[in-house]
DODOTI-96971 format. One record per residue: y, x, z of N, C-alpha, C in turn; residue in three letters; residue number from 1. Coordinates in steps of 0.001 Angstrom, whole numbers. Layout:
N
@npy=Y, npx=X, npz=Z, capy=Y, capx=X, capz=Z, cpy=Y, cpx=X, cpz=Z, res=ALA, n=NUM .
...
***
This chain:
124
@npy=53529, npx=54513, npz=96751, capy=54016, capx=54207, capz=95441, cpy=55443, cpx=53687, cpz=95549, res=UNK, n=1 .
@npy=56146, npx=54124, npz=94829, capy=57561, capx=54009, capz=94805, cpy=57923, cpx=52892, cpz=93466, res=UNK, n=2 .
@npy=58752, npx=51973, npz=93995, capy=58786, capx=50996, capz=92716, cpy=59956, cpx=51228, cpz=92462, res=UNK, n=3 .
@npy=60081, npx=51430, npz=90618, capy=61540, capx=51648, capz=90401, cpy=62022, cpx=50585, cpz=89858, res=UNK, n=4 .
@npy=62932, npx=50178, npz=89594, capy=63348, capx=48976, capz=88130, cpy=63630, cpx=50294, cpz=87351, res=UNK, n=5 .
@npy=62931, npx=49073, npz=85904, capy=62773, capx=49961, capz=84982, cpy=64154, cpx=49584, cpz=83996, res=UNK, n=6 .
@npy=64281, npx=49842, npz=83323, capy=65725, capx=49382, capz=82571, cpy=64769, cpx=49099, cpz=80894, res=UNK, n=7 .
@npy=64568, npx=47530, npz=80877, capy=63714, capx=47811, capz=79712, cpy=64566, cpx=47612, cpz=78354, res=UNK, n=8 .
@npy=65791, npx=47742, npz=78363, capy=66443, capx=47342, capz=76616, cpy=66180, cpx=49406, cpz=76219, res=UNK, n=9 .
@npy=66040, npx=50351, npz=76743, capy=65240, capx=51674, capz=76731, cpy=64229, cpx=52225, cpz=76519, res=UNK, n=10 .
@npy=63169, npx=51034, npz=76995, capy=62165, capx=51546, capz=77106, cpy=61663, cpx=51548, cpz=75548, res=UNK, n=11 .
@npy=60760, npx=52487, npz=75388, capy=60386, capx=53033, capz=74048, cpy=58905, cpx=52505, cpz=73936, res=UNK, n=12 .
@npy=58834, npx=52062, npz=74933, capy=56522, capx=51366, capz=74424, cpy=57347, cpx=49757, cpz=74180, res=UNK, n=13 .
@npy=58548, npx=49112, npz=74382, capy=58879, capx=47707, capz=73831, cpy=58771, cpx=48121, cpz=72206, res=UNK, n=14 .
@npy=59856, npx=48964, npz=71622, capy=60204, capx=49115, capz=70283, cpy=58902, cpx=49845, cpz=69775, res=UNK, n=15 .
@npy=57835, npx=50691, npz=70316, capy=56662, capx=50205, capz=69542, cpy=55860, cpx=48773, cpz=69533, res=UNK, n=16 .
@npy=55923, npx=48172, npz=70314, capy=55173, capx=46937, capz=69878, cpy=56084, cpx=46264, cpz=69583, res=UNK, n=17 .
@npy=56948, npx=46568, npz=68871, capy=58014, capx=45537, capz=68317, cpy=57778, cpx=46494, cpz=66586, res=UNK, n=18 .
@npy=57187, npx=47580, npz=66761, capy=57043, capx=47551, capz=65102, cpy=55944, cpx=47350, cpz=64839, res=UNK, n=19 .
@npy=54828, npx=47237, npz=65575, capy=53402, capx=46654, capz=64835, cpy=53430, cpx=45601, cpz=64428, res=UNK, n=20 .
@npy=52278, npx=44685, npz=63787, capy=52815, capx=43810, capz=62707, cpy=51410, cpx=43518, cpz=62792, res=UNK, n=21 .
@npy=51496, npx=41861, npz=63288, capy=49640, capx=41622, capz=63173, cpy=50050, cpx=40184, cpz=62617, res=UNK, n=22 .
@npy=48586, npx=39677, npz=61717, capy=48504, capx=38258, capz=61786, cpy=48691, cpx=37270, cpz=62895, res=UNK, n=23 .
@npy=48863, npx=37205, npz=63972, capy=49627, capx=36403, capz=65140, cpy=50784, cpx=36463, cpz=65095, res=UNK, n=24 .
@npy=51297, npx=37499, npz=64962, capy=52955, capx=37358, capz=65292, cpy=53287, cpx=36613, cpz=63429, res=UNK, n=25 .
@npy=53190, npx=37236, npz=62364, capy=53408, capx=36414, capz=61295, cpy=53006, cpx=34829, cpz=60881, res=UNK, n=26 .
@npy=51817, npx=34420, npz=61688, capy=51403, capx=32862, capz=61806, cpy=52650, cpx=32429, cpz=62845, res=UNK, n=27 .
@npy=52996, npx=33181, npz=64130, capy=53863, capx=32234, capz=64881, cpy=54638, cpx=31930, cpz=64830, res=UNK, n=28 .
@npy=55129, npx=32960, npz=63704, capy=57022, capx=33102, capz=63105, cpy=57603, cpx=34276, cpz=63814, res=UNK, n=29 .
@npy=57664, npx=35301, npz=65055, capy=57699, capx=35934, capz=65099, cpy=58052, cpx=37066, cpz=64642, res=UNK, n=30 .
@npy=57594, npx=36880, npz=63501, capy=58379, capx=37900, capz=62882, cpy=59547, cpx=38021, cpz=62036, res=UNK, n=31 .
@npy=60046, npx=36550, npz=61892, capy=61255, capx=36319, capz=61845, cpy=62390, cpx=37058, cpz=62472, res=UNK, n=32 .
@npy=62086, npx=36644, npz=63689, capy=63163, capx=37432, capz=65254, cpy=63470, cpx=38903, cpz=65178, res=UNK, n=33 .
@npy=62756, npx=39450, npz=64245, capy=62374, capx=40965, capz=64254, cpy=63775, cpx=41671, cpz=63559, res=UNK, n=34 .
@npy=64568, npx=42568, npz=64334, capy=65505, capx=43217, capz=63656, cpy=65393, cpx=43964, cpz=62471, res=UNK, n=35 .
@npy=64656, npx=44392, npz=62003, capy=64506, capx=45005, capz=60387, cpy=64072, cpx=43564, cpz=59816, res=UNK, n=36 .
@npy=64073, npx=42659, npz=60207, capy=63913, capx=41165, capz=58671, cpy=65391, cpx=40583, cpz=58680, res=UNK, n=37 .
@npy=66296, npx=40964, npz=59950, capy=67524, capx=40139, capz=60277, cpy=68497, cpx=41114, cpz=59434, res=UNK, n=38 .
@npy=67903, npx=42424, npz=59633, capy=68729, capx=43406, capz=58735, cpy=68057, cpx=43293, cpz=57332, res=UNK, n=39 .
@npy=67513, npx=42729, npz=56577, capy=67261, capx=42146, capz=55605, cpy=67533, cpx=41345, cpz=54781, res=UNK, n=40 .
@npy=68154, npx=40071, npz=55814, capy=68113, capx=38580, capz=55079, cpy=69438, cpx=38604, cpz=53885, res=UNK, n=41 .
@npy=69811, npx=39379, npz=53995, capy=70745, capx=38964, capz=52878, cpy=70019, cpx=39694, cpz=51444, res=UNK, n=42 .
@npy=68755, npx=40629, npz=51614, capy=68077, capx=40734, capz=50448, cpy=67024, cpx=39973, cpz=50064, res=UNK, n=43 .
@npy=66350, npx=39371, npz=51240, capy=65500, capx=38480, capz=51429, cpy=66241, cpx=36761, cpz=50212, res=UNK, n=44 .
@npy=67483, npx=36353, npz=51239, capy=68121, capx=35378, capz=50358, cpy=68456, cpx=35573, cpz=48882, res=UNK, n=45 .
@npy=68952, npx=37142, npz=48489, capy=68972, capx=37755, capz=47160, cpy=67402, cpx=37012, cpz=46146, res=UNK, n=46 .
@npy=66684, npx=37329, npz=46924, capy=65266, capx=37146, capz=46140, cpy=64774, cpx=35944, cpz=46019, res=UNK, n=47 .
@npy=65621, npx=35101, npz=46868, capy=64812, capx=33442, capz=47129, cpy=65500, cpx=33263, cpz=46120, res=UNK, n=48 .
@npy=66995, npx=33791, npz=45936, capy=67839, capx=33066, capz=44902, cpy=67533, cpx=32999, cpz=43770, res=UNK, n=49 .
@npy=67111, npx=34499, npz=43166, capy=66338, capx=35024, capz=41837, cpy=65127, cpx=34091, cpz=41766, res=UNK, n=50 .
@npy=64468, npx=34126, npz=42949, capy=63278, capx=33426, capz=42495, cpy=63578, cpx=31513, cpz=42184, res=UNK, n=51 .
@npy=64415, npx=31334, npz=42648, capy=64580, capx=29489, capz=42233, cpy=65072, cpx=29587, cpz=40741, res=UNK, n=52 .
@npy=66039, npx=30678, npz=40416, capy=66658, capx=30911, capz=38732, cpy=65638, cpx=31387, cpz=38027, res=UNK, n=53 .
@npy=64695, npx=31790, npz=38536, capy=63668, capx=31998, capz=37275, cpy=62684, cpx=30695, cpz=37672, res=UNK, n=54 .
@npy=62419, npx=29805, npz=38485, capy=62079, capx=28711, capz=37991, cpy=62708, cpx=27818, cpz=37288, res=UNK, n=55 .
@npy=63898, npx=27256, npz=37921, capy=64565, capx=26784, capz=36833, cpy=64781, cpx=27032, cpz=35304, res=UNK, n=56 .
@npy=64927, npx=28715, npz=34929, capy=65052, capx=29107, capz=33710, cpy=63491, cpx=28608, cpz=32658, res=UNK, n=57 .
@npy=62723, npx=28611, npz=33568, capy=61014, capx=28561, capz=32865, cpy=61093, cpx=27340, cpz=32844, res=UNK, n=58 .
@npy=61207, npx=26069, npz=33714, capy=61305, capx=24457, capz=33341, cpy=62435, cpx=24007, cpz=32173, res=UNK, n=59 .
@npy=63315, npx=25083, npz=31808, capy=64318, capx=24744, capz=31168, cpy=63765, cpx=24877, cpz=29992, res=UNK, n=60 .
@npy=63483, npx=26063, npz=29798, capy=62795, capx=26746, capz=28555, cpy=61669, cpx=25485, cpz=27884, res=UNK, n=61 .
@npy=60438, npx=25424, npz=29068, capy=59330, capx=24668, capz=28183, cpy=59940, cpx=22948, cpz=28036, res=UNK, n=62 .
@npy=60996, npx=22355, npz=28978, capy=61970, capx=21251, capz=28102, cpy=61855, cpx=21346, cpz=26718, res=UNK, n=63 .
@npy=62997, npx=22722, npz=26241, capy=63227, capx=22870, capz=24863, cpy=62118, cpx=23739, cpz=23775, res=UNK, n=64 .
@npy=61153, npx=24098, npz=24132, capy=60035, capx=23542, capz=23709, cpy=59451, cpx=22611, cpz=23230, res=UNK, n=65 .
@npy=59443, npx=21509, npz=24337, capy=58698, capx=20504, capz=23722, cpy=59537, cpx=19098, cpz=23446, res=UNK, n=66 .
@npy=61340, npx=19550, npz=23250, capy=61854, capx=18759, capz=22210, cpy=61795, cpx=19551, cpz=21013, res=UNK, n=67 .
@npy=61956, npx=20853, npz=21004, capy=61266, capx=21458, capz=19335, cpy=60416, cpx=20686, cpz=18759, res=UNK, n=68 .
@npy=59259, npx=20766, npz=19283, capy=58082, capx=20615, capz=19092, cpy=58352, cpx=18726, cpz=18264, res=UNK, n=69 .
@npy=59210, npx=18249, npz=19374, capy=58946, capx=16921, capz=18560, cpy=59926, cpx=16858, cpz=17611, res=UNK, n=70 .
@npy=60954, npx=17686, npz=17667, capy=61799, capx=17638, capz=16258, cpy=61230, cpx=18181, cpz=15118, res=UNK, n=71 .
@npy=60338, npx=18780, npz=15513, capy=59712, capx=19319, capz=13958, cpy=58702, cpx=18219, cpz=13401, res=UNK, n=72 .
@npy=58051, npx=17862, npz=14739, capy=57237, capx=16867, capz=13797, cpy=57755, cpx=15760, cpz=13346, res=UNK, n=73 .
@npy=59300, npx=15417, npz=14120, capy=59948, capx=13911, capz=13066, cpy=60628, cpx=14672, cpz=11860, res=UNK, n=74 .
@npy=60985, npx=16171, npz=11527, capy=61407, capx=16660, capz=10274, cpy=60479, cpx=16471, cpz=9394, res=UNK, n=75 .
@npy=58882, npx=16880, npz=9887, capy=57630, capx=16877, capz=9225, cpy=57771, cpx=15268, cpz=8336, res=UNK, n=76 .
@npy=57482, npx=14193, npz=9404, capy=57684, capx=12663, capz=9210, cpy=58861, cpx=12524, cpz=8105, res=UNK, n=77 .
@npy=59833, npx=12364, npz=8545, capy=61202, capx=12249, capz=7573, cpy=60886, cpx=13149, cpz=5995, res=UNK, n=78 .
@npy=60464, npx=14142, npz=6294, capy=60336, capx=15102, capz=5104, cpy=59316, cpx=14239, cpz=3832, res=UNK, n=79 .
@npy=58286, npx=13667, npz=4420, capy=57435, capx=12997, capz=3593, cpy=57331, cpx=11660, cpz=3484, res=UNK, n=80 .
@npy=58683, npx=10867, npz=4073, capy=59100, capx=9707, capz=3903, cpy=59775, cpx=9755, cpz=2559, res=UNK, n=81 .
@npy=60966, npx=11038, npz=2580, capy=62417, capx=10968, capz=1645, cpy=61337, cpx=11271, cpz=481, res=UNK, n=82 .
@npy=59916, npx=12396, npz=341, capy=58986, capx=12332, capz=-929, cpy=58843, cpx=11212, cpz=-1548, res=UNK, n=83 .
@npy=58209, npx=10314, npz=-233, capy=57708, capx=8529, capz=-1498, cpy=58858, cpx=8221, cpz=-1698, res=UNK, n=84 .
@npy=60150, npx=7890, npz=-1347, capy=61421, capx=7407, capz=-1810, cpy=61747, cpx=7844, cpz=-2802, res=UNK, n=85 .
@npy=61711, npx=8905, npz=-2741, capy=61915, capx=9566, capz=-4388, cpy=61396, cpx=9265, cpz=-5500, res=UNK, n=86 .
@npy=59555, npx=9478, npz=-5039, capy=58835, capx=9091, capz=-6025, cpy=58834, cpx=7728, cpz=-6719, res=UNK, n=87 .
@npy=59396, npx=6748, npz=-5323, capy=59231, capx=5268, capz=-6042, cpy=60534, cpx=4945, cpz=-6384, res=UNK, n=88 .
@npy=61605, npx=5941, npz=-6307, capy=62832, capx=5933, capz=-7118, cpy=62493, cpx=6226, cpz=-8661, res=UNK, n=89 .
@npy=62319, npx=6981, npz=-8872, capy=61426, capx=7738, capz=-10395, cpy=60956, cpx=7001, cpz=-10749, res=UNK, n=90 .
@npy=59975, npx=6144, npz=-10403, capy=59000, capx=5317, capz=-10757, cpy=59786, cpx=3766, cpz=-11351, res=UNK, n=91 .
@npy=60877, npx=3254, npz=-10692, capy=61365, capx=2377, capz=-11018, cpy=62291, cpx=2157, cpz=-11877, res=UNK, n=92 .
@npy=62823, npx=4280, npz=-11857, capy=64366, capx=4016, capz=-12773, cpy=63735, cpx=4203, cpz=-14525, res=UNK, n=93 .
@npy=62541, npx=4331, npz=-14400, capy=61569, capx=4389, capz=-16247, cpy=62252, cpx=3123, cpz=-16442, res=UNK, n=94 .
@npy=62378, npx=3882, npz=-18079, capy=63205, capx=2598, capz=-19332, cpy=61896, cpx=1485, cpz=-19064, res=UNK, n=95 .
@npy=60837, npx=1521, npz=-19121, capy=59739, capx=533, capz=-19479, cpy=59899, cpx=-313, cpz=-17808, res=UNK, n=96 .
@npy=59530, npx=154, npz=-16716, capy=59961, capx=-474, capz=-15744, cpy=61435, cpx=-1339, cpz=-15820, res=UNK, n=97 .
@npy=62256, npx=-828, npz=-15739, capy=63604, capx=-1594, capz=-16234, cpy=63809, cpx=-2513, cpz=-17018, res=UNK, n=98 .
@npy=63026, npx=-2418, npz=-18157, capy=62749, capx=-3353, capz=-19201, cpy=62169, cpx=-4951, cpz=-18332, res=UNK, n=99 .
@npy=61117, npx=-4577, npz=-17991, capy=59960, capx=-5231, capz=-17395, cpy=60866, cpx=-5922, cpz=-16075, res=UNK, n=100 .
@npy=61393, npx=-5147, npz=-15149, capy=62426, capx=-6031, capz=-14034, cpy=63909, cpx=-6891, cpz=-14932, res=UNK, n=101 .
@npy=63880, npx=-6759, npz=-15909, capy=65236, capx=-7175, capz=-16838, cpy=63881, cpx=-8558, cpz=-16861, res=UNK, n=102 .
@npy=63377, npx=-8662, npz=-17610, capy=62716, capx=-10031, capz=-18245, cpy=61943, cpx=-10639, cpz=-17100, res=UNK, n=103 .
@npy=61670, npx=-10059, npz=-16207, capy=61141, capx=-11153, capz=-15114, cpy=62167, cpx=-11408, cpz=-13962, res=UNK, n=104 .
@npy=64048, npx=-10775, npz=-14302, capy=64693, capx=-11137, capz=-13484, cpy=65045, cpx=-12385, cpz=-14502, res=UNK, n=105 .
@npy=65207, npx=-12917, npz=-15766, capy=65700, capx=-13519, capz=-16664, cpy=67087, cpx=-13351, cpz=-16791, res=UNK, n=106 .
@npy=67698, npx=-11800, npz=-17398, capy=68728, capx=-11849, capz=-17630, cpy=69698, cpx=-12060, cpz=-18959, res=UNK, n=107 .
@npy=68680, npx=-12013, npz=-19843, capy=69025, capx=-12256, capz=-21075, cpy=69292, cpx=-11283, cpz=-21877, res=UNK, n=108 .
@npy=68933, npx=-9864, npz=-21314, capy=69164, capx=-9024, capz=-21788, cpy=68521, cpx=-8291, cpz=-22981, res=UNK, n=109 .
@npy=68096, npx=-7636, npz=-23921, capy=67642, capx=-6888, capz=-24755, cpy=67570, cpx=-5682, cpz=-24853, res=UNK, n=110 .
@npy=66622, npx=-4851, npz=-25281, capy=66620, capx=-3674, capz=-25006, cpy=67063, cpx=-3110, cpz=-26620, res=UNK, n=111 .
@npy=68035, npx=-2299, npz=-26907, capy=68291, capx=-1403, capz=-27701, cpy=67285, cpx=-490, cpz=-28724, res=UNK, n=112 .
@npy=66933, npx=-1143, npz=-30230, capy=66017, capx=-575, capz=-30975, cpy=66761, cpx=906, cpz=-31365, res=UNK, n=113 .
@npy=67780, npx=665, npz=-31920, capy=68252, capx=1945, capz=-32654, cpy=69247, cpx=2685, cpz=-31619, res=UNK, n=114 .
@npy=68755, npx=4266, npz=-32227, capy=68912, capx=5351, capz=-31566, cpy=70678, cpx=5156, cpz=-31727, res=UNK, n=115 .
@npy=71574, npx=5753, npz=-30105, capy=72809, capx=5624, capz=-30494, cpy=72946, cpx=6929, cpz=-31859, res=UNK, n=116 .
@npy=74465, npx=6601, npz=-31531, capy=74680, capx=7649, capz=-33425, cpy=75681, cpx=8186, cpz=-32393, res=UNK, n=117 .
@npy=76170, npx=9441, npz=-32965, capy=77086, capx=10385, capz=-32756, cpy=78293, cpx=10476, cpz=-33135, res=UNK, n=118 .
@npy=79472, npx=9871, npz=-32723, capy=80668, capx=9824, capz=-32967, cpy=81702, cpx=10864, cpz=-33413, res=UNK, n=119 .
@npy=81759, npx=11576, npz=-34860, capy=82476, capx=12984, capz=-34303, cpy=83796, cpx=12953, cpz=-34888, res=UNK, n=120 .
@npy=84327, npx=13534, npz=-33985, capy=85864, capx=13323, capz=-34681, cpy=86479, cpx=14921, cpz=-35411, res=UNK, n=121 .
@npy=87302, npx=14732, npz=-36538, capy=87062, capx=15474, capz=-36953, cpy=88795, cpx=16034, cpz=-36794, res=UNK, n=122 .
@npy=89000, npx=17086, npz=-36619, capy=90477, capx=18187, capz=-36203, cpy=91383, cpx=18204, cpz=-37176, res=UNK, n=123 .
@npy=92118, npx=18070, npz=-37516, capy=92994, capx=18119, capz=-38836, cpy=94537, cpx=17990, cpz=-37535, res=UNK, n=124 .
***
């Protein structure tokens, strides 16, 4: 038997078991080292990148969501606050109410029997 040196950056049974692909070599990392992932990584990094901007974009999103969400319900709130304000505006500006806060403020005031009259002036 004749021993040769073999010249192995040639040999062709390395670069097949350098393209099989088993669960051992991917648990060990292994397949990191692998020239088609190194000729990759800049699409590989492409995709990590995309993938952190679409998380970010989705945490951003349900943020403004759920300050919507609470701005509508303090519009909701506010909306049916400025109602009773109104209503107990209305309610207070009645001649008979007015009357009634005039004599229990004691202002001395009187309320007006006769209807005003109409002033008209006449063109000449």
């Amino acid at each position: 038997m004749s021993r040769e040196k073999k010249n192995i950056e040639f040999d062709p049974s390395i670069e097949e078991k350098e393209k099989s692909l088993s669960f051992r070599d991917l648990v060990d990392g292994n397949v990191l080292t692998r020239k088609a992932v190194l000729k990759q990584s800049r699409f590989i990094l492409l995709l990590v990148l995309i993938a952190f901007f679409s998380i970010a974009n989705r945490n951003h999103a349900e943020k403004t969501v759920i300050r919507l969400n609470r701005l509508q319900s303090d519009v909701k709130e506010m909306r049916s606050k400025s109602i009773s304000t109104s209503a107990e505006l209305v309610r207070i500006s009645r001649q008979s109410e007015v009357a009634l806060l005039v004599n229990k403020s004691g202002l001395g005031l009187e309320e007006n029997l006769e209807p005003p009259k109409k002033l008209i002036q006449n063109e000449e």
